[in-house]
C-alpha positions as CSV (number, residue, x, y, z in Angstrom):
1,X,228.0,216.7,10.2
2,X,229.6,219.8,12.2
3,X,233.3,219.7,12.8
4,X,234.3,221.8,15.9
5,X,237.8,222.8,16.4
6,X,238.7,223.5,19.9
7,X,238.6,227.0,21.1
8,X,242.5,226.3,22.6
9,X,243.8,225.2,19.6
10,X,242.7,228.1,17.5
11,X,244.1,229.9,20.0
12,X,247.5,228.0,20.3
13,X,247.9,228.4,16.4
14,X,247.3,232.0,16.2
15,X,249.9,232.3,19.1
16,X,252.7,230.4,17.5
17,X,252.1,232.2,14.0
18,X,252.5,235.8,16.0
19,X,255.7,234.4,18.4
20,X,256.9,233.5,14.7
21,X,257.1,237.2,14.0
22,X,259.0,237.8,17.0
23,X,261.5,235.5,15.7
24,X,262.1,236.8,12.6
25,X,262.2,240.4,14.4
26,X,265.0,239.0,17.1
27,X,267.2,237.4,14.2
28,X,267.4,240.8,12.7
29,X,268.0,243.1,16.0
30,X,271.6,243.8,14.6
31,X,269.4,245.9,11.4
32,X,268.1,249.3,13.4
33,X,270.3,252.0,14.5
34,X,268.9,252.4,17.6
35,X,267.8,248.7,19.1
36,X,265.4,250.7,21.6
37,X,262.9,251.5,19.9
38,X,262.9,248.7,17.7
39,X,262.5,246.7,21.3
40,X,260.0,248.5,22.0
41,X,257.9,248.0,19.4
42,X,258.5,244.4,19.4
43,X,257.0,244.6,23.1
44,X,253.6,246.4,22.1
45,X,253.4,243.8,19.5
46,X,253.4,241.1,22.0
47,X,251.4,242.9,24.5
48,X,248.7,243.7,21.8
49,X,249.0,240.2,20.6
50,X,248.5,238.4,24.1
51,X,245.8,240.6,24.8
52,X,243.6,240.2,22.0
53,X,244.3,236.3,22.2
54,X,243.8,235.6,25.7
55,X,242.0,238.6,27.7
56,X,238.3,238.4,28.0
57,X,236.4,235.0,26.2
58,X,233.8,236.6,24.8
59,X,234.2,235.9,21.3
60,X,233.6,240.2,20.6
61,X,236.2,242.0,21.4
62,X,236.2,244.8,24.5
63,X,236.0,248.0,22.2
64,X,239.1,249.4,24.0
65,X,241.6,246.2,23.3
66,X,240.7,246.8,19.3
67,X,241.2,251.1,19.3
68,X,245.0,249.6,20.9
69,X,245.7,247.2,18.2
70,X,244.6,250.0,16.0
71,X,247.3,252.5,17.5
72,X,249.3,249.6,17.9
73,X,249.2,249.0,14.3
74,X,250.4,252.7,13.8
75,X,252.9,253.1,16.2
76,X,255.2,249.3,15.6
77,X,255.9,250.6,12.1
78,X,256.7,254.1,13.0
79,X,259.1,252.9,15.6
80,X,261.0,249.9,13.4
81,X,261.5,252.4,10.0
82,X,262.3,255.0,12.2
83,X,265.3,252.9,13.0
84,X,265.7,250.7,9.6
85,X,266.5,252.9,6.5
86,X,266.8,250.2,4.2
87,X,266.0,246.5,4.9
88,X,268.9,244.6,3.6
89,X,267.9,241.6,1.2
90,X,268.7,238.8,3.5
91,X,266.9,240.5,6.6
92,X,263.9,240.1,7.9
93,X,263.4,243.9,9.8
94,X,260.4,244.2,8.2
95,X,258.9,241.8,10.2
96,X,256.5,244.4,11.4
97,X,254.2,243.8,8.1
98,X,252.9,240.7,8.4
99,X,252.7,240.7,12.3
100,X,250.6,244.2,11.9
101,X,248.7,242.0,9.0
102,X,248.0,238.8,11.7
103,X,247.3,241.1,14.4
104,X,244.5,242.9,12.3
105,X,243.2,239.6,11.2
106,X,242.7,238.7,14.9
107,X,240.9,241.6,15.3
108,X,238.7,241.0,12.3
109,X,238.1,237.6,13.7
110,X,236.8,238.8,17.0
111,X,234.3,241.6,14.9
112,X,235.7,244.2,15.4
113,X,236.5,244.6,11.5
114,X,236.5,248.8,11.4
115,X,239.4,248.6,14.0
116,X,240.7,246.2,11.8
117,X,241.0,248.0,8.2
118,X,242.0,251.2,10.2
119,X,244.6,249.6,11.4
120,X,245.4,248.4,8.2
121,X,244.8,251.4,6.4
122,X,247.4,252.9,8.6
123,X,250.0,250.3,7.7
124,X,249.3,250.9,4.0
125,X,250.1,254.8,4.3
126,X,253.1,254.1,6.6
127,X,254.5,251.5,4.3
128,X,253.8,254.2,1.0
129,X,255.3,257.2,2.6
130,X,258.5,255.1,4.0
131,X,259.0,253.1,0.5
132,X,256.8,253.6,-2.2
133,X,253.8,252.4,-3.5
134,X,256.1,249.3,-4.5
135,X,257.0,248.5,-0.5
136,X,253.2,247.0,-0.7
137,X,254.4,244.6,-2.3
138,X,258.0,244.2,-1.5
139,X,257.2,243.7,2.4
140,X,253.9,241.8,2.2
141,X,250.9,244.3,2.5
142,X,249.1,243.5,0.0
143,X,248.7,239.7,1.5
144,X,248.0,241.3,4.7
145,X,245.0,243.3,3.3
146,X,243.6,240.1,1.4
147,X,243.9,238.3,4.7
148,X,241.8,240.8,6.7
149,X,239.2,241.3,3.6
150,X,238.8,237.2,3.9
151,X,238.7,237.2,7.9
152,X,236.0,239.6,7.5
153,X,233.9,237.6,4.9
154,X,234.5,234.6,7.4
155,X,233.2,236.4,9.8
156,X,230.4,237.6,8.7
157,X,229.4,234.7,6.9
158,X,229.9,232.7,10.4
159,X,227.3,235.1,11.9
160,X,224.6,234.5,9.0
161,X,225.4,231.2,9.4
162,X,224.7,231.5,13.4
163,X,221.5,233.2,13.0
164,X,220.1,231.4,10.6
165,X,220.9,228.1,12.5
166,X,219.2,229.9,15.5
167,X,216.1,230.9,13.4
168,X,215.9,227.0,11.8
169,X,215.7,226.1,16.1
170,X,213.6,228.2,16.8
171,X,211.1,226.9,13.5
172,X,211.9,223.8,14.7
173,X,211.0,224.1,18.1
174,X,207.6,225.9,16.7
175,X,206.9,223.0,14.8
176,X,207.3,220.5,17.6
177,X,205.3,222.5,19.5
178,X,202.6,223.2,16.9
179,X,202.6,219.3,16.5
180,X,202.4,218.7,20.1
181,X,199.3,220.6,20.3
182,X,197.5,219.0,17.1
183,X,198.3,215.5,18.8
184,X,196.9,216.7,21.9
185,X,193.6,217.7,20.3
186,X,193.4,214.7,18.2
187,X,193.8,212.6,21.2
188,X,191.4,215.3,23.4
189,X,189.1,214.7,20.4
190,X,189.3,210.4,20.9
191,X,188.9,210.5,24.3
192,X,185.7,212.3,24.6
193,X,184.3,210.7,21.6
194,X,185.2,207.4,23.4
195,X,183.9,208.6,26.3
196,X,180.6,210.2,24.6
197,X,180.7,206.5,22.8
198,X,180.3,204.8,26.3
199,X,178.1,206.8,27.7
200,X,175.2,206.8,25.0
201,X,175.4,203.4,23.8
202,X,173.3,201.8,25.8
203,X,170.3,204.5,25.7
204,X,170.8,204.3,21.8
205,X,170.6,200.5,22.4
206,X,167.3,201.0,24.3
207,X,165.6,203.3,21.6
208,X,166.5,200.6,18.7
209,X,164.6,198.2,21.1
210,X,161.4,200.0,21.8
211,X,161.3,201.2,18.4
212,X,161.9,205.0,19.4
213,X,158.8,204.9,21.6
214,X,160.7,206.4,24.7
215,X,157.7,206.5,28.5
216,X,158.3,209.8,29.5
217,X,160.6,208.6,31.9
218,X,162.8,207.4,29.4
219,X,162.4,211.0,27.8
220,X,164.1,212.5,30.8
221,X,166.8,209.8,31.2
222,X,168.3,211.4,27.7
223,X,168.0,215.3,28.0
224,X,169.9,214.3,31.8
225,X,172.8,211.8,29.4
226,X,172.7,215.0,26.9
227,X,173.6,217.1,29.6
228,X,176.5,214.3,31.1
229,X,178.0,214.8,27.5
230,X,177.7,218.5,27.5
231,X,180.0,217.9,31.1
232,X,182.7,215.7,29.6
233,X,182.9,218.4,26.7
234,X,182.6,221.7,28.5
235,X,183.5,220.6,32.4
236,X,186.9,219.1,31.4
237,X,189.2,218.9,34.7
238,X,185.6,220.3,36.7
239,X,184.4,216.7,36.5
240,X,185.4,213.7,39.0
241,X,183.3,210.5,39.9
242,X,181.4,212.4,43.2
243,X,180.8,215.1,41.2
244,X,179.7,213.0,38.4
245,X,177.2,211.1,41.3
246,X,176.1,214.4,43.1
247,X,175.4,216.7,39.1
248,X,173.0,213.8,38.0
249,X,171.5,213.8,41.7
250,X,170.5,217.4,41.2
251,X,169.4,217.1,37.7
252,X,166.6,214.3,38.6
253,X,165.8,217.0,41.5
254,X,164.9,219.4,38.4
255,X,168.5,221.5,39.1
256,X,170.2,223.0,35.7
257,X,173.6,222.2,36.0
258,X,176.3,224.0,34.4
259,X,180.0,223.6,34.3
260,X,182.7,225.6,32.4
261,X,186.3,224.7,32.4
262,X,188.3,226.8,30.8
263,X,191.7,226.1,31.8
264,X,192.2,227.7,35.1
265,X,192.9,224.5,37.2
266,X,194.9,222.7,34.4
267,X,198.1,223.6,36.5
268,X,196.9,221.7,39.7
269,X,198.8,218.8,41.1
270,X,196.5,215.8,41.5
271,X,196.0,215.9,45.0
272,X,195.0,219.6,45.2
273,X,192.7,218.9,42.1
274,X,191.4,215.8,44.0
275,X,190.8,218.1,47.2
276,X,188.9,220.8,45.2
277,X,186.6,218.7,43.4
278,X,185.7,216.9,46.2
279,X,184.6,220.6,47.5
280,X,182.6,220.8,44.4
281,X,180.9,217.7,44.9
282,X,180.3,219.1,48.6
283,X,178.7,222.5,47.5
284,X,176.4,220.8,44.8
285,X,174.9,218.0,46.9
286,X,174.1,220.7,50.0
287,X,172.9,223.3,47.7
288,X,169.0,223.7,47.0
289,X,168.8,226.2,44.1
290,X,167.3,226.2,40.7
291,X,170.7,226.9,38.4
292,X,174.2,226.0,39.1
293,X,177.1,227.3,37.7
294,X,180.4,226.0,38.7
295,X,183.1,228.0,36.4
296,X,187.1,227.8,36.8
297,X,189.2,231.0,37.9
298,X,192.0,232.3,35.6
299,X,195.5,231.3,36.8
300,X,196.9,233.5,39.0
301,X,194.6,234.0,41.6
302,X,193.7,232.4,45.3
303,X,190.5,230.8,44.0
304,X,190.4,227.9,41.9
305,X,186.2,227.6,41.1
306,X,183.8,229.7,41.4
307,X,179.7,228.4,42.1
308,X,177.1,230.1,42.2
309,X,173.5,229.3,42.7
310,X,170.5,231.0,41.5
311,X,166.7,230.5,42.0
312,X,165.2,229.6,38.8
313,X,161.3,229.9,37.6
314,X,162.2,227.2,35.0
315,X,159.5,224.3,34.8
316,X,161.9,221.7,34.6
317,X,162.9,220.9,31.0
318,X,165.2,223.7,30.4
319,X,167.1,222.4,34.1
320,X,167.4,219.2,32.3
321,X,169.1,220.8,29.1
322,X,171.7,222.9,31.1
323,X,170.3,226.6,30.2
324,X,171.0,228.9,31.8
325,X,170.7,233.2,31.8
326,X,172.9,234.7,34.3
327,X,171.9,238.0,33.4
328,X,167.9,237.7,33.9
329,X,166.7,240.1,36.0
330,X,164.2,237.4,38.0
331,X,167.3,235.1,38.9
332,X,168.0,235.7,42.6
333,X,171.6,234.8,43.6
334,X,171.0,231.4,46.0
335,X,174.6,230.5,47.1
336,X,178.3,232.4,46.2
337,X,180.9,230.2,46.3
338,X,184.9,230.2,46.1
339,X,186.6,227.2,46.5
340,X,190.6,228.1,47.3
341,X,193.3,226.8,45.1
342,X,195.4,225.9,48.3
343,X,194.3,223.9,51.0
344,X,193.1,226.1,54.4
């Protein structure tokens, strides 16, 4: 189970821990010299602070707000020590530590970490050339580098973490998807061979009777059922009852039939679908050709099937089978056909 903390009440937190800064820097304004510029560096720090807190909620901060908080970051100290010599024991003027330290860390926390150890990195030679190598210590830098050094971790750990949970969706997704599919083509696969089932049964029942001795009639009956199930297989969404009725009409008139779906109508609502079958239907009961081929149209185009009709020198079986050579030279183009996705 994810926790999620409110985007507010991070924000709230941060926001009391930097105004706690600004405490400890009012309850010692009696320390500097000069209270100006110890004012104003208390300023910049709040100005810097409510920027990076508030302004923009993107969760990256604007390149331009973290180059301030790094100058801020060199500035505030320059101005406070400029006016604090020494910090008494039971002051707190060098407040400007840990509020440089939090306002790097909110820095780091919006990824923008190189902003962040600069700024740092400037505190660290301040703090060194105003105190000593032991003023890391005494005033808190140290804890303000191991703050920004775990902020960044965080940080970049959160971001793996965000990416992979965004690659393990996107698998997921894949797999649902991939599943989808393989349950649509086991269940393509049942219905036809339901459908194949049905439609073959009762011929098969008839050759058990007779014993496989099929009249010639009987012959023809099963190359035109062979080519019905070549239709339910290969005709897909080409197929409706009248076109059904009006293919098997044109068979028994020694017509080879061919149809080819291969996915260019699958997008049709069922009314337009409905319409332009009905067209089909239309186009191969008035047509008087030898071979018939009704084919589907990519998507993306005006037309949703194309037929065409072509004069054949077949003697009749292969018109019963469905073959077909669109390329033979003696084929003579009968009827061109282009039935419109839209309605006229």
């Amino acid at each position: 189970m994810i926790i999620s903390v409110p985007r507010y009440l991070i924000i709230g937190l941060a926001a009391i821990f930097s105004a706690y800064h600004l405490l400890l820097a009012t309850v010692s304004i009696d320390v500097p010299k000069d209270k100006g510029p110890y004012l104003a560096a208390m300023a910049l720090y709040a100005i810097a602070t409510i920027a990076s807190l508030w302004l923009s909620r993107s969760p990256r901060m604007p390149i331009w707000l973290a180059a301030f908080n790094a100058v801020v970051a060199l500035v505030v100290p320059l101005l406070v020590t400029s006016q604090v010599a020494t910090v008494p024991p039971d002051s707190y003027a060098a407040w400007y530590t840990a509020a440089i330290g939090t306002l790097m860390v909110i820095t780091s926390t919006r990824r923008r970490h190189t902003f962040a150890w600069i700024g740092i990195g400037a505190l660290i030679v301040q703090t060194i050339a105003w105190s000593g190598p032991g003023g890391l210590v005494a005033y808190g830098v140290v804890g303000d580098v191991l703050w920004v050094g775990v902020s960044h971790a965080l940080s970049l750990s959160l971001a793996k973490a965000g990416r992979d949970t965004r690659q393990y969706a996107l698998a997921e997704r894949e797999a649902v998807e991939w599943r989808a599919a393989q349950e649509a083509h086991v269940s393509e696969r049942q219905f036809r061979l339901g459908q194949t089932s049905r439609m073959s049964l009762p011929m098969l029942r008839q050759i058990v009777a007779v014993g496989g001795e099929l009249t010639e009639g009987q012959r023809l009956e099963c190359l035109y059922l062979e080519g019905a199930i070549r239709d339910e297989i290969r005709g897909r969404k080409l197929l409706n009852n009248r076109v059904r009725e009006q293919i098997m009409v044109a068979r028994r008139k020694g017509t080879t039939v061919t149809l080819l779906d291969e996915g260019g109508i699958d997008d049709l609502e069922d009314a337009d679908l409905e319409r332009v079958l009905n067209r089909l239907a239309e186009a191969i009961r008035d047509t008087q050709t030898g071979k018939l081929i009704a084919r589907t149209v990519p998507e993306g185009s005006d037309i949703a099937i194309t037929v065409v009709g072509l004069s054949s020198l077949d003697d009749g079986h292969a018109s019963a089978l469905g073959k077909h050579n669109v390329d033979d030279e003696e084929d003579q183009v009968d009827l061109w056909l282009e039935i419109p996705r839209a309605a006229d």
